[in-house]
C-alpha positions as CSV (number, residue, x, y, z in Angstrom):
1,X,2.2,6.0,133.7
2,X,-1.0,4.6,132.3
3,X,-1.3,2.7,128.7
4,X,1.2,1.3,126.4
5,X,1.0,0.9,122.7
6,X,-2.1,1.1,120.6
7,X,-3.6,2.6,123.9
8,X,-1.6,5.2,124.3
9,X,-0.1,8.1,122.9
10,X,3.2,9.9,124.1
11,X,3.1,7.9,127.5
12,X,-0.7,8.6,128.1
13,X,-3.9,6.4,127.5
14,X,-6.0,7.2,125.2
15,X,-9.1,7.7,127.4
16,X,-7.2,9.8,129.3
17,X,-6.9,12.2,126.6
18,X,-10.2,12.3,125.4
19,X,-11.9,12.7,129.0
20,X,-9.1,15.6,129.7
21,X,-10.0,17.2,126.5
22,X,-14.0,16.7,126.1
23,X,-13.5,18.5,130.0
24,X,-11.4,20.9,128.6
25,X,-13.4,21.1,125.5
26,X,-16.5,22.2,127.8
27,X,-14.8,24.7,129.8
28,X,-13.5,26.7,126.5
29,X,-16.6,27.0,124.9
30,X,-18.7,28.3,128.2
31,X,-16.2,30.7,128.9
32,X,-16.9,31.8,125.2
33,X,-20.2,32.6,124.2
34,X,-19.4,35.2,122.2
35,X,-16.7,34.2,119.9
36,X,-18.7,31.2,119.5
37,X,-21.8,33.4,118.1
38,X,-19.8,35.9,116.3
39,X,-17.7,33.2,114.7
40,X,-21.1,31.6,113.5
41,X,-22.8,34.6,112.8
42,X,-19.8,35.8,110.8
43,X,-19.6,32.3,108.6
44,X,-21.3,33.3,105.9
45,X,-19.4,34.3,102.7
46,X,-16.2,32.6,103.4
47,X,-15.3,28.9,102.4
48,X,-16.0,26.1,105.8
49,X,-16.5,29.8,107.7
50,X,-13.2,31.2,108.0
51,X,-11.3,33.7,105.5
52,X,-8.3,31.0,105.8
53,X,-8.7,27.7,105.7
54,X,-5.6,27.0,108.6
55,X,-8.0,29.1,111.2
56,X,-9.7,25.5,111.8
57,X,-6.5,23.6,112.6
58,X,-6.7,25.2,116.0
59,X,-7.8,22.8,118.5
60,X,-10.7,24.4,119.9
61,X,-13.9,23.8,119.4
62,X,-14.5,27.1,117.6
63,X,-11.6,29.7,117.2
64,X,-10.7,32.7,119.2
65,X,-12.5,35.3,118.2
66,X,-9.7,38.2,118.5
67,X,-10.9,41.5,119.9
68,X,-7.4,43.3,120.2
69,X,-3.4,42.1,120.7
70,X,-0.8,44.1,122.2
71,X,2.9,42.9,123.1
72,X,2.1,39.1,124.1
73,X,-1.4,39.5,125.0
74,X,-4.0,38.8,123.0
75,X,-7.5,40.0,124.4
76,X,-10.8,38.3,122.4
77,X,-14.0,39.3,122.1
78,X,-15.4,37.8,125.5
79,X,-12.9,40.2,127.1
80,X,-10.4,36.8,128.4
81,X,-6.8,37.6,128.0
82,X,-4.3,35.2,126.6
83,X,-0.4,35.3,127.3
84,X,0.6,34.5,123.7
85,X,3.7,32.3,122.8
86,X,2.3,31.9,119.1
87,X,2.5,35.3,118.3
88,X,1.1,34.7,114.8
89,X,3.4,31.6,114.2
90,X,6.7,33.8,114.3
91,X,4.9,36.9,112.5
92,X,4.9,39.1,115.6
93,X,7.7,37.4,117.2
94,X,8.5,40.5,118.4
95,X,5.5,41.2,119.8
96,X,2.2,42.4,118.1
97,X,2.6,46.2,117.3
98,X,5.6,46.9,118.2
99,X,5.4,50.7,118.7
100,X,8.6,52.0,116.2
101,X,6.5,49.7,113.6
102,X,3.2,50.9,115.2
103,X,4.8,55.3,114.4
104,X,6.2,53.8,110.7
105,X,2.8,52.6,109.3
106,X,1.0,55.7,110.6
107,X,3.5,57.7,108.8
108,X,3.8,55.8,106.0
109,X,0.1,56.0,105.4
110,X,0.3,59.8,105.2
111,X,2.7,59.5,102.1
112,X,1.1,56.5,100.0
113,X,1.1,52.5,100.6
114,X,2.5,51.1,97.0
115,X,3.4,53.0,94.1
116,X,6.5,50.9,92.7
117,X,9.2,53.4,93.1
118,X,11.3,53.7,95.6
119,X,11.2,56.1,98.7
120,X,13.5,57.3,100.9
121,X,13.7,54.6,103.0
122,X,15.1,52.1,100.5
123,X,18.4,54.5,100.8
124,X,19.2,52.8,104.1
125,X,17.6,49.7,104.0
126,X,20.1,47.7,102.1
127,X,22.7,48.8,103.8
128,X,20.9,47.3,106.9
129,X,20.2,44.1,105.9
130,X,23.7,43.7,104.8
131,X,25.0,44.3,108.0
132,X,22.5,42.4,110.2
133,X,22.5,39.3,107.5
134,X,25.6,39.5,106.1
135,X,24.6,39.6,102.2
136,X,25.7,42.0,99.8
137,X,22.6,42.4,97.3
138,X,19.2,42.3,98.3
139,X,15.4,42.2,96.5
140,X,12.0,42.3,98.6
141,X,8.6,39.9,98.5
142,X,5.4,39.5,99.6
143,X,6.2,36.2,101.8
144,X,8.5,33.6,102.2
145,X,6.9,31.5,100.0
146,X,7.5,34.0,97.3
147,X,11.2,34.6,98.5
148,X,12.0,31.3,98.5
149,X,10.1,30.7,94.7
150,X,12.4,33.7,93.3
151,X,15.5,32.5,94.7
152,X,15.2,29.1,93.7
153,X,14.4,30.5,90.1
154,X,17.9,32.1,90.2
155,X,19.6,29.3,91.6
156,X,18.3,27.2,88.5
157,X,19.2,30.3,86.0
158,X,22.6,30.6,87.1
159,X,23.8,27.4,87.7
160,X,21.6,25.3,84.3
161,X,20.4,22.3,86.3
162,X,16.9,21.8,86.9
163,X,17.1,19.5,90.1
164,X,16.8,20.7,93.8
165,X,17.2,18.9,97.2
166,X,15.1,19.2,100.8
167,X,15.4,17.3,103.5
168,X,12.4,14.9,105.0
169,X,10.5,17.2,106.8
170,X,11.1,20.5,105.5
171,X,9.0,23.7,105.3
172,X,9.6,26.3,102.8
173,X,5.9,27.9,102.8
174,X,3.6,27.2,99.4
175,X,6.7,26.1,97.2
176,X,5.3,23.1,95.6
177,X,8.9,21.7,94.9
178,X,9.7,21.4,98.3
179,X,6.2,19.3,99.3
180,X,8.2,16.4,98.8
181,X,8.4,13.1,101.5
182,X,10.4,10.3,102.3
183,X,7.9,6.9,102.1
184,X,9.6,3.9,103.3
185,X,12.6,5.7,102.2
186,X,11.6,6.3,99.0
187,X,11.2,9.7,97.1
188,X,6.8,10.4,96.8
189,X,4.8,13.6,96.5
190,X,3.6,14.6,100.0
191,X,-0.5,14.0,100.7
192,X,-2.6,16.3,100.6
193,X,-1.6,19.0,98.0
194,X,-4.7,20.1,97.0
195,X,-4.7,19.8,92.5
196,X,-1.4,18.5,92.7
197,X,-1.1,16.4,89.1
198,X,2.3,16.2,88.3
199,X,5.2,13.8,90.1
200,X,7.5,16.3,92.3
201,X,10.0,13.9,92.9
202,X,11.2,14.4,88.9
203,X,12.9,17.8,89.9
204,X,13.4,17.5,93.5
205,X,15.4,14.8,95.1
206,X,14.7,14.6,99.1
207,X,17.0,13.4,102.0
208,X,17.2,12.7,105.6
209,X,18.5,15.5,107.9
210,X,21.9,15.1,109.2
211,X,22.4,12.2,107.3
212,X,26.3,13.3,105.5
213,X,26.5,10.3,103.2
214,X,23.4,10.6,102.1
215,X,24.1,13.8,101.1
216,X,27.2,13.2,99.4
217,X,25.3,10.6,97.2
218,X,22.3,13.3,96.2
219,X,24.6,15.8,95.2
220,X,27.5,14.0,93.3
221,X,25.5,13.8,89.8
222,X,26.3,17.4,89.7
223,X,22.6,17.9,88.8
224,X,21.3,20.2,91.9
225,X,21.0,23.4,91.6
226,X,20.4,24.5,95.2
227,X,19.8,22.5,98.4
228,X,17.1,24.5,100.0
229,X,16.9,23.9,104.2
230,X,16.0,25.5,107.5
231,X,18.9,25.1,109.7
232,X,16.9,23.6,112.0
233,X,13.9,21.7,111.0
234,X,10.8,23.5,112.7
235,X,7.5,22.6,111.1
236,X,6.3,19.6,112.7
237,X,8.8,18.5,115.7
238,X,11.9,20.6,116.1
239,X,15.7,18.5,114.8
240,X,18.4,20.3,115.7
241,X,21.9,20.0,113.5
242,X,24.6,17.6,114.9
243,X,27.7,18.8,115.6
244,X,29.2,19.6,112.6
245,X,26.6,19.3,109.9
246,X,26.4,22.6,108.7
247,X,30.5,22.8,108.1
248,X,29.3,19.2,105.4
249,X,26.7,20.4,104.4
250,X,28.7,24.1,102.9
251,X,31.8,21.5,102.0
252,X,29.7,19.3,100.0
253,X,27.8,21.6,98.2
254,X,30.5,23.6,97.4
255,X,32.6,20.9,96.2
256,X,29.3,19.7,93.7
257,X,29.0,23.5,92.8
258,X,25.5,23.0,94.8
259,X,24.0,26.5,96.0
260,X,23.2,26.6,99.5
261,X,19.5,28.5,100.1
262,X,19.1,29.3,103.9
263,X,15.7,30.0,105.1
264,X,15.5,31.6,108.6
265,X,11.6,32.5,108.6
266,X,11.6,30.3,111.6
267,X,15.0,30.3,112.6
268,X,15.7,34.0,113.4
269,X,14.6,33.3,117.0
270,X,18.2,32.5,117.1
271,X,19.8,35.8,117.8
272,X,20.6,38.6,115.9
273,X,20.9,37.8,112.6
274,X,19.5,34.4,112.8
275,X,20.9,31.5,113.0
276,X,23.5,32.3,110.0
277,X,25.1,34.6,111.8
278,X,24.9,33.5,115.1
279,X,26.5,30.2,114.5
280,X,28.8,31.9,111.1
281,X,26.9,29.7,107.9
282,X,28.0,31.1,104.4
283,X,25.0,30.7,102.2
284,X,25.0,31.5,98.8
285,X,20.9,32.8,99.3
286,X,19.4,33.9,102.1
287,X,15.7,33.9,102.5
288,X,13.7,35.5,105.7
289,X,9.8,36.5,105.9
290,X,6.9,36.7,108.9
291,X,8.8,38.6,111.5
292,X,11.3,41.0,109.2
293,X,8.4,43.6,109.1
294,X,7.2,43.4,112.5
295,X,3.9,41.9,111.4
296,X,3.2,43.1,108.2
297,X,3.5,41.4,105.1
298,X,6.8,41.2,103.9
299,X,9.8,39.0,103.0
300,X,13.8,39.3,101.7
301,X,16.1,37.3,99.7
302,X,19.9,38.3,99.6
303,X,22.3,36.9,97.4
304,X,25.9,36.7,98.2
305,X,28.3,38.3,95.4
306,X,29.7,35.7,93.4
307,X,25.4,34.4,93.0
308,X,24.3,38.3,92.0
309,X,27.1,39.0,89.8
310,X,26.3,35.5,87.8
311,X,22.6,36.2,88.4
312,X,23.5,39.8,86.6
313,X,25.4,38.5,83.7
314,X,22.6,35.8,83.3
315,X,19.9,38.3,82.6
316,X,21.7,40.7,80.3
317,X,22.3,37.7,77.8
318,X,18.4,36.2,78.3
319,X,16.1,36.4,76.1
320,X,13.8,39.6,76.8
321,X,10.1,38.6,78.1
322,X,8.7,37.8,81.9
323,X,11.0,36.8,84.4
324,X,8.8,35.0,86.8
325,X,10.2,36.8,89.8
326,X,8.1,39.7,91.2
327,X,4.6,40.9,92.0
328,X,2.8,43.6,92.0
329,X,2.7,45.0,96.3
330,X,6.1,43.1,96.9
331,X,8.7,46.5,97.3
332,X,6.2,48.9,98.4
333,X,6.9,51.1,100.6
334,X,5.1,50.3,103.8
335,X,6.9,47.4,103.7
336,X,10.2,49.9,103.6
337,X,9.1,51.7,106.4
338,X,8.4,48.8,108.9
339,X,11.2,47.0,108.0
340,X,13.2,50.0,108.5
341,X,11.9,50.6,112.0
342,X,12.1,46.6,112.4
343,X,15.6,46.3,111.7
344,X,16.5,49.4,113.9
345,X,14.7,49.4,116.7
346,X,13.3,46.4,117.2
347,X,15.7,43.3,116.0
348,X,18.1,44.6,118.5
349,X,21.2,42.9,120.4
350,X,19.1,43.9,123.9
351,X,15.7,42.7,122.7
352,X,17.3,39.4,121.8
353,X,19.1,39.1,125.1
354,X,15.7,39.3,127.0
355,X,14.1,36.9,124.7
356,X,16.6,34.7,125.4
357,X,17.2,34.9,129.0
358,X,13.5,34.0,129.4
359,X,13.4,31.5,126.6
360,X,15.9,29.5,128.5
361,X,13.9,29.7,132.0
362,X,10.7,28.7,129.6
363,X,12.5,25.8,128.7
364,X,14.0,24.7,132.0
365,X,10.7,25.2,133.6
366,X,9.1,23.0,130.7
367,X,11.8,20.0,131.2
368,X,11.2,20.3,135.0
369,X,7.5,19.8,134.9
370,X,7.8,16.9,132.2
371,X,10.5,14.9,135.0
372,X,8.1,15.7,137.7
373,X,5.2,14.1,135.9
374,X,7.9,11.4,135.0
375,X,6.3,11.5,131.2
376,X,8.8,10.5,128.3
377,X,8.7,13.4,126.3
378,X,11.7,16.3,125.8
379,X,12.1,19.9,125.2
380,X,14.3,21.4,122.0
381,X,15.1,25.4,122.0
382,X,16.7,27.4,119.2
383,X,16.9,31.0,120.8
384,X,13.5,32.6,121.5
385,X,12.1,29.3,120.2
386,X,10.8,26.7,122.9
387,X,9.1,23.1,121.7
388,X,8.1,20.5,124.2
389,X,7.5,17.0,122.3
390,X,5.7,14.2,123.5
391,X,8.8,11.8,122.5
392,X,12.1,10.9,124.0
393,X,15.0,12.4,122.4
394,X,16.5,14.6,120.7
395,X,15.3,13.4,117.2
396,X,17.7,13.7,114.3
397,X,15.5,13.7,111.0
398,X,12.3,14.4,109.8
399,X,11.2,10.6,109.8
400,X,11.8,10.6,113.6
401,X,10.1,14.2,114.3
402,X,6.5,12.3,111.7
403,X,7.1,9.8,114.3
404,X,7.2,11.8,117.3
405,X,4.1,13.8,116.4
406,X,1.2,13.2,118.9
407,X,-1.8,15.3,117.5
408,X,-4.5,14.3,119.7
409,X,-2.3,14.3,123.2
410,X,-1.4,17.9,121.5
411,X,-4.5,19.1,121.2
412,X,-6.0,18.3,124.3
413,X,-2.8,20.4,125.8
414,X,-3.5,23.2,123.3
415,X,-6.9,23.6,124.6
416,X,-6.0,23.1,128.4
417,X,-3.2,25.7,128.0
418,X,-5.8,28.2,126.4
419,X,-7.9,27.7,129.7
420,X,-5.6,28.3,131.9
421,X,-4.7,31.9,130.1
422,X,-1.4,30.4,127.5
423,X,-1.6,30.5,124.0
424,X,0.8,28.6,121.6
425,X,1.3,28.2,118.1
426,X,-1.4,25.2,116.6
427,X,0.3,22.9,114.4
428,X,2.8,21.5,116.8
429,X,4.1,22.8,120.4
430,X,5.7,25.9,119.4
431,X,6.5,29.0,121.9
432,X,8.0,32.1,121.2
433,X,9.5,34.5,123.6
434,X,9.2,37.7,122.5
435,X,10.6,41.7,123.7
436,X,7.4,42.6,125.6
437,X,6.7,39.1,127.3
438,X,7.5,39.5,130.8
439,X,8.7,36.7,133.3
440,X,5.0,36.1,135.5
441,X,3.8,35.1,131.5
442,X,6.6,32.4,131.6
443,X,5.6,31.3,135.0
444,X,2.1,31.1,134.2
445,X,2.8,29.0,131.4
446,X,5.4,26.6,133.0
447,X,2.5,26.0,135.8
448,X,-0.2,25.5,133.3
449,X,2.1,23.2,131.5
450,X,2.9,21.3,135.0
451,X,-0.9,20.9,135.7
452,X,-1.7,19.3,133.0
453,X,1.3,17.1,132.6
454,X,0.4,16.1,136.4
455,X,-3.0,15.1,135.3
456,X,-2.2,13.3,132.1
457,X,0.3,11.3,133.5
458,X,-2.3,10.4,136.0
């Protein structure tokens, strides 16, 4: 292995990177003459080009230029397929268009897209979330971000304290309270908040993951409303829970009358019902977007009883006026329909057992090719959910998962993956296995991944 320190990165020089990805760099954008001149003809009228800003974080040198997706294939405009292990960063998790979601929106369509009443789907659809999630009372968003906004609004109402708590790390969508950091182990505003102009930290106090005492010290005040997590940390290098943490972590905040948020967005890769009820948590709020509508945009937040019946006596004593929680298209019934379909026919026990019979040869082939090229790097799965990370490990908080980031020995893998036919998600090494992603797709992308390990490693 070539390089140590400032010259390398992850176990590999730096000059090996950049010569691997100017190559690859070359090879993606003659392939793509098309995307590349529809994505500059098409520039006009949107801010840097692109409808949302995010769609230059790929690596490429210009993005994909989508022509049609189906299952796990993605087919742009140049007519190359891609076997695709983002799928939409967990918003078609279970595959793009699945076809009971496909048959709900063209019925739905027939009979109105948002009129702020119910229809006839919402009869059932409570009643199904209870008993895939667990929850006893239910309300429907937009996204996760606004899920997690509304929640945290009621977790403040019911409980009178002001103050919440994240770990270092986290990811709860646009919610500015959570873009909170750890710097040099000190509370700070995270960088890059564009208009940010007040101090974060004042309402939101920010820990280490699996770190128990520190915890126990953040909550004893008795001023937190609501410690708001992932169960696993999944937006920059994935931290599993130790053994044990989640049993605390319930303890102490119901010992501190804390309320426990649980946000699966990413999370419900890992079985049916997420990781909740997989591994049996007892949160007081529940919060789950991207994939709960089979791709289109919706989100849900369930309370547990004890929360909704104080929630319910809180608002019948308030002053009348705007509660803050709601927008116009959240509950409208398209979203009814496809979750409907979604939670029926698509989140099933079966669908989950062949994502993660395939997820688990993904990540064996992964570790196999990363011993073979004898790089120090490591592979962490939740479910349907497959990273490789260019660090030992596993890592245990979100300052060793900073620290274990490796963007440009990321990116030049992105764009070699995309190359050689694999597409995963941008903003770190994500993969998701999905229903319609068949075995040769894994392979392809375990043999990928091995050729370019092979030739990084030198």
């Amino acid at each position: 292995m070539s390089g140590k320190g400032s010259s390398a990165l992850g176990g590999v020089s730096l000059s090996r990177i950049d010569a691997f990805r100017e190559r690859e760099a070359r090879v993606y954008a003659k392939a793509r003459p098309r995307s590349k001149k529809r994505f500059a003809d098409g520039a006009a009228g949107f801010l840097d080009g692109v409808p949302m800003h995010w769609m230059l974080d790929w690596p490429m040198p210009f993005p994909i230029v989508v022509e049609k997706a189906s299952g796990a294939t993605i087919t742009d405009v140049d007519g190359i397929e891609l076997d695709d292990f983002c799928l939409g960063d967990t918003g078609s998790m279970f595959g793009h268009s699945p076809p009971p979601v496909a048959r709900a929106i063209r019925r739905q369509a027939r009979r109105g897209l948002t009129y702020m009443l119910p229809s006839e789907d919402v009869l059932e659809l409570g009643h199904l979330l209870t008993a895939m999630f667990g929850l006893p009372q239910w309300q429907i968003a937009t996204t996760a971000s606004d899920a997690n906004r509304f929640a945290l609004r009621v977790a403040r109402a019911v409980t009178g304290r002001a103050k919440i708590l994240v770990f270092n790390g986290c990811y709860h969508g646009a919610v500015e309270e959570t873009f909170v950091r750890l710097e040099d182990g000190k509370p700070a505003n995270k960088p890059g908040l564009s208009g940010q102009f007040r101090d974060l930290t004042e309402d939101t106090k920010v820990i280490e993951f699996n770190d128990v005492a520190a915890l126990e010290a953040a909550l004893a005040p008795g001023d937190v409303a609501c410690v708001i997590t992932e169960p696993v940390l999944t937006n920059s290098c994935m931290v599993l829970p130790d053994p044990g943490y989640h049993a605390e972590l319930r303890r102490i905040t119901r010992e501190t009358g804390t309320l426990l948020l649980i946000d699966e967005t990413h999370t419900i890769s890992s079985g049916l019902g997420g990781y909740t009820r997989v591994h049996g948590l007892d949160p007081d709020i529940f919060v789950l977007g991207k994939p709960i509508a089979g791709g289109v945009p919706a989100s849900v937040w369930g309370l547990s009883a004890g929360v909704a019946e104080r929630y319910s006596d809180y608002t019948r004593k308030k002053p009348w006026g705007y509660s803050g929680i709601g927008t116009t298209l959240s509950a409208n019934p398209l979203q009814f329909a496809c979750m409907k379909a979604t939670l029926t026919e698509v989140m099933t026990a079966k669908n989950y057992r062949h994502m993660e019979k395939l997820a688990a040869r993904l990540a064996d082939g992964l570790s196999d090719a990363i011993a073979q090229a004898k790089l120090p790097w490591h592979v962490a799965r939740v479910g349907a959910r497959v990273e490789f990370i260019c660090a030992p490990g596993p890592l245990r908080n979100g300052a060793e998962a900073e620290a274990a980031h490796a963007p440009p020995l990321e990116a030049a893998i992105h764009v070699g993956l995309v190359n050689r036919g694999c597409l995963i998600a941008p903003f770190h090494n994500m993969m998701l296995v999905s229903p319609a992603t068949k075995k040769k797709q894994v392979d392809r992308l375990v043999k990928a991944f091995g050729e370019i390990c092979q030739e990084l490693a030198g």
